[in-house]
N, C-alpha and C positions, 0 to 999 in steps of 0.2 A: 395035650395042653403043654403048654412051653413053660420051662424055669428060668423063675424071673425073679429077680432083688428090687425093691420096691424101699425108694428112700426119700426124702425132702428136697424137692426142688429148689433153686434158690431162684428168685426175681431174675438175675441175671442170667441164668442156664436158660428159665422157661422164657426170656425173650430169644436170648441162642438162639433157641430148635426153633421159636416161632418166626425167624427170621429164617431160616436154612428150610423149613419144611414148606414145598411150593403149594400145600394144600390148604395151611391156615390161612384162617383170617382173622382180622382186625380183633373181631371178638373171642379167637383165642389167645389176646394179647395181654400182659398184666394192666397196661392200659382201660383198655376195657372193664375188668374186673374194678379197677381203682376209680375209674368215673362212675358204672351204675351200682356200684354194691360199696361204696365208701362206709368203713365205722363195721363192715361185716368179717367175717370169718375170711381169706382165700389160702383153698391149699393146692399145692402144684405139686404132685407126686412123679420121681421119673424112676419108670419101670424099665431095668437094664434085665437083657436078655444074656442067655450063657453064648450064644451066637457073635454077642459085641452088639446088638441091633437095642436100642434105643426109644423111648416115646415117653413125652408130657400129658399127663392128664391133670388138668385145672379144675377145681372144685369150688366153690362158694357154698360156707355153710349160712342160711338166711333166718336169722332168728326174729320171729313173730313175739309178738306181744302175749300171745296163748299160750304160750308156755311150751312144752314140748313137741303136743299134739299138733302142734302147727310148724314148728321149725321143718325145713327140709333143704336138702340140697341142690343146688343146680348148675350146669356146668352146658353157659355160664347165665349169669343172672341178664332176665331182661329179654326171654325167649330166642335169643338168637341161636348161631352156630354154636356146638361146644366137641366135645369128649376129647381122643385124644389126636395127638398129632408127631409125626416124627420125620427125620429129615432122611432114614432113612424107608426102603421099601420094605412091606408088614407081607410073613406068612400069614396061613390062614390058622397057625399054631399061633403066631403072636396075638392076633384080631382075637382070638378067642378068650387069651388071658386075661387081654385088656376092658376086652366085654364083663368079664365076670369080675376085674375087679374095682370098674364103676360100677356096674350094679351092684354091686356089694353092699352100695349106700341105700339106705331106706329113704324113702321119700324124696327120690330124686327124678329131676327134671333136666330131660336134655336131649335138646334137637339136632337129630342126624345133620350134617355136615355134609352136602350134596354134593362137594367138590371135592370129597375125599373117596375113591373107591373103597379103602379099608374101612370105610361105614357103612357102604352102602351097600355091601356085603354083608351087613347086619338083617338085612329086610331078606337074605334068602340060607344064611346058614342058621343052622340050631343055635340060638339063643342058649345063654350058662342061664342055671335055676338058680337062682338066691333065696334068701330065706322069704323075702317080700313078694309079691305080686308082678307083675309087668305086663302093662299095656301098652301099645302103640296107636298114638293118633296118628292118622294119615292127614299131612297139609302139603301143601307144595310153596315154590317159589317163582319169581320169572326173572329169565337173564338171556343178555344177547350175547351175542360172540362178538367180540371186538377184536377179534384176529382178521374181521373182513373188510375192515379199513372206513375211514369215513367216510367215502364217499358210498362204499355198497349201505352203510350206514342209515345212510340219512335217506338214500331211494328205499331204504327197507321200509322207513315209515308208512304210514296208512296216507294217503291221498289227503284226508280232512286233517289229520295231525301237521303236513307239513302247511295247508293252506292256513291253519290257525297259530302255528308260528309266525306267519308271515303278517297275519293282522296284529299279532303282538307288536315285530318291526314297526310296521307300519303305524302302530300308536303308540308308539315312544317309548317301549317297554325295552330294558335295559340289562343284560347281564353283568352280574362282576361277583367278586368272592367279598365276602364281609371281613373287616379290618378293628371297626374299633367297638367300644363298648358300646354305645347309643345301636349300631346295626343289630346287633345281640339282642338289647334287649327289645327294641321295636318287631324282631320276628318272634320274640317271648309275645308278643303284642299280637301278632296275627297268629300266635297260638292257639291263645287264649280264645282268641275271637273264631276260632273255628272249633275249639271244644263248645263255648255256647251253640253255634251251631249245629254242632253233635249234637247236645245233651234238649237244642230245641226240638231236633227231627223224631223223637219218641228212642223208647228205650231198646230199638234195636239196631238205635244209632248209636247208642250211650258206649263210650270209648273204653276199653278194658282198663288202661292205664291213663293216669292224667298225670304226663312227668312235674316235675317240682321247677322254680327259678334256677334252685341251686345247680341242678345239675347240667345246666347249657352254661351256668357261668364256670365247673369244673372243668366242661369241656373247652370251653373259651380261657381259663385260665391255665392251661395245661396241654396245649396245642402242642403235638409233638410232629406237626408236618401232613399227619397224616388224618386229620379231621378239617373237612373243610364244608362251611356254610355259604352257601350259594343264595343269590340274592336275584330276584328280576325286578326291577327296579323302574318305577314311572315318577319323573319330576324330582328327583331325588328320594323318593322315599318307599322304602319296602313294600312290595303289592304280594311277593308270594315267595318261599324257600324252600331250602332242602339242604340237609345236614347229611354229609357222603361221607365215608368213612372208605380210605385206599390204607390194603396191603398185601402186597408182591403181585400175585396177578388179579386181584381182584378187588375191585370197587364195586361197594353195596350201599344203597341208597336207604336212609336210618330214618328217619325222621321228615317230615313236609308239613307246608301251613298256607294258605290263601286267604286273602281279604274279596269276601263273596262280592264287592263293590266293581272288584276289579275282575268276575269273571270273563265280562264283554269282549276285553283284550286278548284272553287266552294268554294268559303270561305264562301257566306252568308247560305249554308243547313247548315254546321257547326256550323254560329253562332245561327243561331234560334234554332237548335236540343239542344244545348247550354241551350241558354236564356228561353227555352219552359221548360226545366228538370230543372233548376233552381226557376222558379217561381212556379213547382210546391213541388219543395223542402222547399221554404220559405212558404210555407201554403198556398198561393192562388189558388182559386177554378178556376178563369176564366184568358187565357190567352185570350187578344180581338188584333187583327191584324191591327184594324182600318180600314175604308173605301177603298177604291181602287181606287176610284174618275174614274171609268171607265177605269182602263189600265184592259185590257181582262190578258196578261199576268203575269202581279202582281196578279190577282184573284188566277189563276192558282195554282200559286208559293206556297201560305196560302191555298190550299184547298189540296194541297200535305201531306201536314202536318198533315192530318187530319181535317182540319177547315171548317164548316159548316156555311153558312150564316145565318146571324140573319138581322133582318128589324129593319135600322136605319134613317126614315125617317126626313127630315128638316121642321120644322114651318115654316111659315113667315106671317109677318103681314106686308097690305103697304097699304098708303093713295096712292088714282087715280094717283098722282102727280109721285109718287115713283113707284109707279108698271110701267107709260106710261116711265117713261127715265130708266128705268131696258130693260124694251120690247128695247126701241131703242140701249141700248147697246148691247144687244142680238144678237140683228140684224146686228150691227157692227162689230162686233165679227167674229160670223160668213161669213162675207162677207169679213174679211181679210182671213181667214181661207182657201177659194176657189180658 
């Protein structure tokens, strides 16, 4: 185990290393924290080793209405990437420390970081014991390589993905990036209208999260370059989006909404054939699709594309207490579900 001084990050160091370290992303960015966890706890601890060697660990403490038994931490809020990240290269002394001391946190949530080897080194060496519990869900994610240029790009697509781009063209469906307030909130609009959709198709359709207005307008107020809302666009007006989120080599696709009126067009092969040749025009290497939270046919949809799953499993740490009322909501769950 490596020694290590473990002191308070400030905002501007943890953007520093999240800038210099070619493995973070976006959501290890204080940005991030400050858009899904606003009014919440964030701590950035940076663990200096006796070696000179370095690393940011970001934390979000998320305080429930329940009082204790429900608060826990997550790093970072909002299921994505988290733990740590450093601009320099991790032994397997360092990986260790850094392991044991986010687990340290009780009731913590936090999904391995695929694009970092020093986590993914986590699913094969000896995990640290904490005083709490640890499970690992297994999920994955999908991403292409955007090292192979637009053109092996877009032949990578499936035959039916590029022919339904094409009827997009063909019926006057429109890309471009969203500019003002009215585009914002009209894709809040085909949000909406596609959670009713969710929530009509039975409840194992029924969406884990239903985000709030505010938080597309924090994003929208607070645009720092690197969040952008993609628009396909018929007659002037929003048929379908996608909210991408680029940092250093990698662009991850956050957030989508469709108006079920406008499936016939195929507007979304459009906008991803789009959005995929564009990110790789900006320089990034990895376009990442994000999880798929189990719809069989969203997996589908990104593996047309070309896109190969990668293994992005969840941590979690629980004291008895919080693992036995997780199990029972489990159970609840599922027993409205039937």
């Amino acid at each position: 185990m490596a020694d290590a001084c473990v002191t308070a990050a400030s905002r501007e160091r943890w953007l520093e290393v999240a800038k210099a370290c070619p493995c973070a992303t976006y959501f290890h960015t204080p940005y991030w924290y400050e858009l899904i966890a606003p009014g919440q706890r964030h701590i950035a601890v940076d663990v200096t080793f006796d070696d000179g060697v370095s690393a940011i660990i970001p934390i979000a403490k998320i305080k429930r209405a329940w009082g204790l038994l429900m608060d826990h931490f997550s790093s970072p809020p909002g299921g994505a990437y988290g733990g740590w990240f450093s601009a320099s290269a991790l032994n397997a002394g360092h990986i260790r420390t850094l392991a044991k001391i986010l687990t340290s946190h009780k009731n913590l949530t936090f999904r391995i970081n695929p694009f970092d080897n020093s986590q993914t080194s986590l699913l094969t060496v000896t995990m640290p014991a904490p005083s709490s519990s640890i499970m690992l869900m297994n999920d994955f994610t999908h991403t292409l390589d955007l090292t192979k240029g637009r053109a092996a790009l877009l032949q990578g697509m499936a035959r039916g993905h590029r022919s339904a781009a094409k009827i997009a063209e063909r019926g006057g469906i429109v890309i471009k990036t969203a500019e003002t307030v009215d585009e914002w909130e009209k894709y809040y609009g085909l949000y909406m209208d596609s959670v009713n959709r969710w929530l009509a198709g039975g409840p194992e359709r029924r969406p884990r999260i239903i985000h709030p207005p505010e938080l597309f307008r924090r994003i929208r107020e607070n645009r720092t370059g690197h969040e952008i809302l993609w628009l396909a666009v018929k007659d002037g007006e929003p048929v379908s989006g996608a909210v991408v989120f680029y940092w250093g080599r990698h662009a991850v696709y956050w957030h989508g909404a469709s108006a079920a009126k406008y499936f016939h067009l195929r507007p979304n092969n459009l906008l991803f054939r789009e959005i995929i040749a564009d990110a790789a025009d900006r320089g990034a290497e990895i376009f990442d699709f994000n999880p798929s939270g189990g719809y069989g046919g969203v997996e589908t949809f990104k593996e047309r594309f070309g896109a190969r799953r990668v293994a992005a499993p969840v941590l979690l740490t629980r004291t008895p207490l919080r693992a036995f009322v997780s199990r029972i909501r489990r159970c609840c769950q599922a027993g409205r579900q039937k």
